[in-house]
C-alpha positions in Angstrom: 45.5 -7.4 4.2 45.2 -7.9 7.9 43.0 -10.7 8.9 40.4 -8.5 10.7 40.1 -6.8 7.7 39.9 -10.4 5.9 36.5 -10.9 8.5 34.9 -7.6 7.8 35.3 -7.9 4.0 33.9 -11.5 3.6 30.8 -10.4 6.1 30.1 -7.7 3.6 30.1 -10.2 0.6 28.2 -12.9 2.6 25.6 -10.3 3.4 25.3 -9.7 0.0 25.3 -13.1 -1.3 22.6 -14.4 1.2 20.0 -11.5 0.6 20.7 -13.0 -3.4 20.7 -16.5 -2.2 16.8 -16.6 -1.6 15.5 -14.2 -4.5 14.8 -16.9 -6.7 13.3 -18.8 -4.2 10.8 -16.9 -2.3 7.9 -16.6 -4.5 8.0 -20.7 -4.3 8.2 -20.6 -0.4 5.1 -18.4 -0.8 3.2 -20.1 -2.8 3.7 -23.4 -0.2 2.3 -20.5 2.6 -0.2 -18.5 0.8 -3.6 -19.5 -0.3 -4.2 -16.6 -2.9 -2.3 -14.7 -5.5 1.4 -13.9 -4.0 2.3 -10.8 -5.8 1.3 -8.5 -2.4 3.1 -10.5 0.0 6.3 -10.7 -1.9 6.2 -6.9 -2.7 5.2 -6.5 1.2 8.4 -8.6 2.2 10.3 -6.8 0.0 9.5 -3.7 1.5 9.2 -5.1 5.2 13.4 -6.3 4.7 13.8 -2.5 3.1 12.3 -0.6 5.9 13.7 -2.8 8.7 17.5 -1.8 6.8 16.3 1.7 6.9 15.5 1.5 10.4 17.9 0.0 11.9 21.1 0.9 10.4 21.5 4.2 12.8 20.7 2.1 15.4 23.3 -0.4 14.7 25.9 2.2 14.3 25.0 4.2 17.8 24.9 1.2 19.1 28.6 0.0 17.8 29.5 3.3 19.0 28.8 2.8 22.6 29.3 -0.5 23.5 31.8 -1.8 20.4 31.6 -3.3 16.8 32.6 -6.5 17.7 29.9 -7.2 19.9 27.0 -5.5 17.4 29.0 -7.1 14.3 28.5 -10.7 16.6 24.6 -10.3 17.3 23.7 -9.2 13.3 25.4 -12.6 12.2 23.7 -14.4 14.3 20.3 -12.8 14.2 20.9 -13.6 10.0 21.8 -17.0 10.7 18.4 -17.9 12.7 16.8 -15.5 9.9 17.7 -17.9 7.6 16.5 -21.0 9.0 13.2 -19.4 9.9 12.7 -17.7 6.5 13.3 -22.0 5.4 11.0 -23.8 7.2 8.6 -21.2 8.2 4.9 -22.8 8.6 2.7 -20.4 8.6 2.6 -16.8 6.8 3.4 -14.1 9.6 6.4 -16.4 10.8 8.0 -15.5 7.3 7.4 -12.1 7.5 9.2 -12.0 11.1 12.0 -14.1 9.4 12.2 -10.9 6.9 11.9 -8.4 9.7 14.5 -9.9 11.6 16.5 -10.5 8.2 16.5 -6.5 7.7 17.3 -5.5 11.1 20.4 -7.8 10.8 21.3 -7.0 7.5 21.7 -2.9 8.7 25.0 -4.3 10.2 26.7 -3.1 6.8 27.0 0.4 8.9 28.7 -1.4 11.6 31.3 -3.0 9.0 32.2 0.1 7.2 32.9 1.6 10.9 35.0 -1.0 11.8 36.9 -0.4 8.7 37.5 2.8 9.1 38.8 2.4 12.7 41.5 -0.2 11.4 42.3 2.2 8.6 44.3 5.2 8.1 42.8 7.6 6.5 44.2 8.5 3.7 43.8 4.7 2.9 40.3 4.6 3.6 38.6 4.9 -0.1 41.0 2.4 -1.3 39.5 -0.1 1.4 35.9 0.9 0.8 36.4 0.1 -2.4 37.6 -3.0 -1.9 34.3 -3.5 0.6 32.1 -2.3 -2.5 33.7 -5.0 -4.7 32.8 -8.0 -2.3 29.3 -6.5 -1.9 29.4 -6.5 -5.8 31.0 -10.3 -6.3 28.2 -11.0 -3.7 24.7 -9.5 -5.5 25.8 -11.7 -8.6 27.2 -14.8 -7.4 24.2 -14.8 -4.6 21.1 -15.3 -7.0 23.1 -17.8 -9.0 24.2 -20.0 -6.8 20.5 -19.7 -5.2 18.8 -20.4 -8.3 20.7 -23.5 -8.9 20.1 -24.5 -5.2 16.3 -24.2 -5.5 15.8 -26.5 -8.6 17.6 -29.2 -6.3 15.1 -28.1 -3.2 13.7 -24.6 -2.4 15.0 -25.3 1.7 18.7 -25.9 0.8 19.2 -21.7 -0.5 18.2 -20.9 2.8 20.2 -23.6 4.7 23.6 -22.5 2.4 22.7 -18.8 3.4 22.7 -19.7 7.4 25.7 -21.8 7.0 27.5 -18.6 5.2 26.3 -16.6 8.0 27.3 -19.3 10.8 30.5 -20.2 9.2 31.2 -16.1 9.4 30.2 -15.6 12.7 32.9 -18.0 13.8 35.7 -16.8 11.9 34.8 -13.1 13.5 34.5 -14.7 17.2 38.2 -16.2 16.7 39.7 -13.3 14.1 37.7 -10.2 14.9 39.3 -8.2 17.8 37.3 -5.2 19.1 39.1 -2.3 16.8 41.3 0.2 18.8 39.8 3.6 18.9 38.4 6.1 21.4 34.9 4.9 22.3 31.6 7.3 22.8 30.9 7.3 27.0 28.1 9.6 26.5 24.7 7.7 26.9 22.7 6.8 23.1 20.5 9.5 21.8 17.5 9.1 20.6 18.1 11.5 18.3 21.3 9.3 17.1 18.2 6.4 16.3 16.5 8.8 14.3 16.2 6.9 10.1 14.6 10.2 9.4 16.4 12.4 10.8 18.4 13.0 7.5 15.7 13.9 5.7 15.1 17.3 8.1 17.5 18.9 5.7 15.6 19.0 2.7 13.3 22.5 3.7 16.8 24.3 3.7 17.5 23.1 -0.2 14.2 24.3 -2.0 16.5 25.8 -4.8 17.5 21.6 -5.8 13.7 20.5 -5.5 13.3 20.0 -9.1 16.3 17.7 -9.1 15.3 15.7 -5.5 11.8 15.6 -7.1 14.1 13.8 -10.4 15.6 11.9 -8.0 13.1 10.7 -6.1 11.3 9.6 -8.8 14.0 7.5 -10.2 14.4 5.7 -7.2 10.9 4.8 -7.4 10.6 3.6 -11.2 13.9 1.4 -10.6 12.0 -0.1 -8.1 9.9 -2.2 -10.6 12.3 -4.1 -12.2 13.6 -5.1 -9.1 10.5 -5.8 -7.3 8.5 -7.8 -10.5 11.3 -9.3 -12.2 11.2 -12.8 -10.6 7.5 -12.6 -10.6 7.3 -11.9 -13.8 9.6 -13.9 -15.4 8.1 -17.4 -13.7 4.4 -15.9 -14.5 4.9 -14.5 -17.9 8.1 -16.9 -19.4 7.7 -20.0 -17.2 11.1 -19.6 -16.3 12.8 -22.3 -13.1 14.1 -20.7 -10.3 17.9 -21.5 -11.9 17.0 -19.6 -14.4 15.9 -16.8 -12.6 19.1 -16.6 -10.6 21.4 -16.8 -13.6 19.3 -13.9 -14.9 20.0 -11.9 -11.4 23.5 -12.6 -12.4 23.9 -11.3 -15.9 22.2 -8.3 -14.7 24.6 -7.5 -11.9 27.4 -7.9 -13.9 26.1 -6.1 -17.0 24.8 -3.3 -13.9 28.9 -3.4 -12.8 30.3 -2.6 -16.4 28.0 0.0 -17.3 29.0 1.9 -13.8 32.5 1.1 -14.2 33.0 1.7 -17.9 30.0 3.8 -18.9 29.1 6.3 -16.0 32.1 8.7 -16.0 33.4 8.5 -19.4 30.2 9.6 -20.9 29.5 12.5 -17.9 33.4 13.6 -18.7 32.5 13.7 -22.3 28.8 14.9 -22.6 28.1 16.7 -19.5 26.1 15.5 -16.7 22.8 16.6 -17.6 23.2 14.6 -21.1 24.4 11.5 -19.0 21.4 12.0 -16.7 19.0 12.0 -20.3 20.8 9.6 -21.9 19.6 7.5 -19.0 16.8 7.9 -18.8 15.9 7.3 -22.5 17.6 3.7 -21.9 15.2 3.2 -19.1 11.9 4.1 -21.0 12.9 2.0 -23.5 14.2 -1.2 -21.5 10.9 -0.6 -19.9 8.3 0.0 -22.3 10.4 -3.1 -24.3 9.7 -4.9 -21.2 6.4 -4.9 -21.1 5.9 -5.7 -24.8 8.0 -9.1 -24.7 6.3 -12.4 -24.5 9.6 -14.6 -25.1 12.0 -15.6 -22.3 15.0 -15.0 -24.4 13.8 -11.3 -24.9 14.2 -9.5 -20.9 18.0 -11.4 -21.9 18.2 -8.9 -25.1 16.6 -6.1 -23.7 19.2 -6.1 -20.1 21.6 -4.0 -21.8 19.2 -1.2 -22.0 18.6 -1.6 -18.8 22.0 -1.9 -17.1 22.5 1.3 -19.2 20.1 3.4 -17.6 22.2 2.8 -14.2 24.3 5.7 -15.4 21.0 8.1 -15.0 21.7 8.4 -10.8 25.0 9.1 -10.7 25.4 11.6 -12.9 22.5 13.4 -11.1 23.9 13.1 -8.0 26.9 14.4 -9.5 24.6 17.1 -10.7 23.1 18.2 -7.0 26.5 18.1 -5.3 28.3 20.8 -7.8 24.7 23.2 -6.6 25.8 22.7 -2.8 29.0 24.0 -0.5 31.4 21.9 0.1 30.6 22.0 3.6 27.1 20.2 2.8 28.1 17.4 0.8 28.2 14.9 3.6 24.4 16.3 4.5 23.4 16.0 0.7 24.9 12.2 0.2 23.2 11.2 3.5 19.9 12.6 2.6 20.0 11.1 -0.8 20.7 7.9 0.4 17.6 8.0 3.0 15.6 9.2 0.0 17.0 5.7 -1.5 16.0 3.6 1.3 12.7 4.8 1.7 11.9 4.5 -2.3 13.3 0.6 -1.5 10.4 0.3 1.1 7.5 2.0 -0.9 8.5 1.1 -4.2 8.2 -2.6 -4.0 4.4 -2.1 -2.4 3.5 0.0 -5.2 5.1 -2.5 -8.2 3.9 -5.7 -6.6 0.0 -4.5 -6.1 -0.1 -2.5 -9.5 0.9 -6.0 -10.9 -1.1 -7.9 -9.2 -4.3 -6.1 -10.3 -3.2 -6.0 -14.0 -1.4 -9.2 -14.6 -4.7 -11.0 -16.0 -5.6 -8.1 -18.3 -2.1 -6.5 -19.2 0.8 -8.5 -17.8 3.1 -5.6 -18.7 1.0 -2.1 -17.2 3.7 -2.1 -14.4 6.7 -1.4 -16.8 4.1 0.6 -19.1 4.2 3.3 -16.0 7.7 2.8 -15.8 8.6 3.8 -18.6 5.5 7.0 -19.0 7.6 8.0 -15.4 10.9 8.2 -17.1 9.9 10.2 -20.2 7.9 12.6 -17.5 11.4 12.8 -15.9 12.8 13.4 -18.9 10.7 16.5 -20.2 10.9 17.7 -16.6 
């Protein structure tokens, strides 16, 4: 492994690992900053991080185009350092939701890394080294809420402050290791149209025959929103459980979310067919979920993770499912439009779990993962 290659990968798994670093941690930062119930603002910072991602990702990659990775690469870093820091010591409310702003339009920069990989790569070595990329983003959504759990029992600053040092500490090794990448570089002048987040989605009134299925999929995205959005609210509202032990949970999930892609997701599609995989799925959501919102232990979301690591293998075997109904010459279009679909149900998802939540939790704690899991078995008949 070259050592610019060495740069781009551990920016990939420090990206990861700060966005995990401060899970745990942010409801207690909002709770210093807010004077009423919390559940909207996180969901609203969730989303706000989500949309700013969504954003800015095309931006970041026109932009690396035209004037070089290096450069682009250089600013993100930095811009997630100060994010950081601000996010930390923020005093007042609207300074944290800049902080996650800013966060988001840094953390788009993973289009910027996957370019610069594929400029020092061959091609026919190229999924070999995304792979390798997807592994570090992996080692870096479980190690991140751990370690950041851990960190906030000590003090809920000192997540933040290791996530800026990450970021700092990376921004160095790429100004001394990180050459600009040899290729042929775009002279023509930015687009707009190149900016355009939703210009993917223009492709979806050509493929009415696979609504059904994008409706499926759309829907998904949504539902596995809620775990996502609630669980560390939920778990420190409903089980009293320490920001450690929040992260830890974070943890086990990613790694029991890892397995059940790597072990479960194509072995059961090569032996029962997508469409069964796809069910199959979906039945171990709706249970995880309704199970969910019927536990009032802290050892029981522990028990019931299986389930819910389980249901992972729903997506790809629909994906799987929409790309054998298109040309071959459309699956680039079809990935790219599923992955906007993606984003955006990151950015509305979170709004729609948090405030649901926050206007049952007195009277039924667990209505958020009740709808979850009615959604799925709608899904499911559909």
């Amino acid at each position: 492994m070259t050592r610019p290659l060495a740069v781009l990968y551990l920016a990939a798994l420090i990206d990861a690992t700060g966005v995990g670093l401060i899970v745990p941690i942010l409801p207690t930062v909002l709770r210093r900053l807010s004077h009423g119930p919390i559940a909207l603002d996180y969901g609203a910072l969730i989303a706000s991080f989500a949309l700013m991602q969504f954003l800015f990702a095309p931006v970041l990659g026109a932009l690396s185009d035209r004037y070089g990775r290096r450069p682009v690469l250089l600013l993100s870093l930095a811009g997630g350092a100060l994010d950081y820091l601000l996010t930390g010591y923020a005093p007042a409310l609207w300074l944290l939701y800049l902080a996650r702003v800013i966060g988001g339009m840094t953390a788009a920069n993973l289009a910027v890394i996957s370019a610069a990989i594929a400029d020092l790569t061959p091609t026919g070595e190229r999924a070999g080294r995304y792979g390798t990329m997807n592994a570090a983003l992996g080692i870096g959504w479980i190690a991140g809420p751990a370690l950041g759990g851990t960190l906030g029992q000590l003090s809920p600053v000192l997540p933040f402050l290791a996530a800026a040092l990450l970021n700092g500490v990376n921004l160095v090794l790429a100004i001394v290791l990180l050459p600009e990448p040899a290729r042929e570089r775009s002279r023509s002048p930015v687009r707009l149209s190149q900016l355009n987040a939703f210009a993917a989605l223009a492709w979806l009134g050509s493929v009415r025959a696979l609504a059904p299925l994008i409706a499926i999929y759309c829907a998904l995205c949504l539902f596995g929103q809620i775990p996502a959005a609630l669980w560390v609210l939920y778990g420190q509202n409903r089980y009293g459980w320490t920001p450690a032990l929040v992260g830890w949970s974070f943890a086990c999930f990613g790694l029991l979310f890892s397995l059940s892609q790597a072990l479960l997701a194509g072995r059961l599609a090569a032996r029962l067919g997508e469409r069964s995989t796809l069910r199959v799925g979906m039945i171990c959501d709706a249970a995880g979920s309704l199970l969910m919102g019927l536990s009032n232990r802290g050892w029981m979301p522990f028990a019931i993770m299986p389930l819910l690591a389980a249901g992972s293998i729903g997506l790809p075997a629909l994906q799987a499912e929409m790309s054998r109904a298109v040309g071959e010459e459309r699956q680039g279009e079809l990935q790219g439009t599923l992955s906007s679909l993606a984003n955006l149900a990151s950015v509305v998802g979170p709004l729609l779990a948090t405030a649901g939540y926050a206007a049952t939790q007195d009277s039924l704690p667990g209505a958020a993962w009740f709808v979850g899991a009615a959604g799925y078995l709608v899904c499911l008949l559909l």
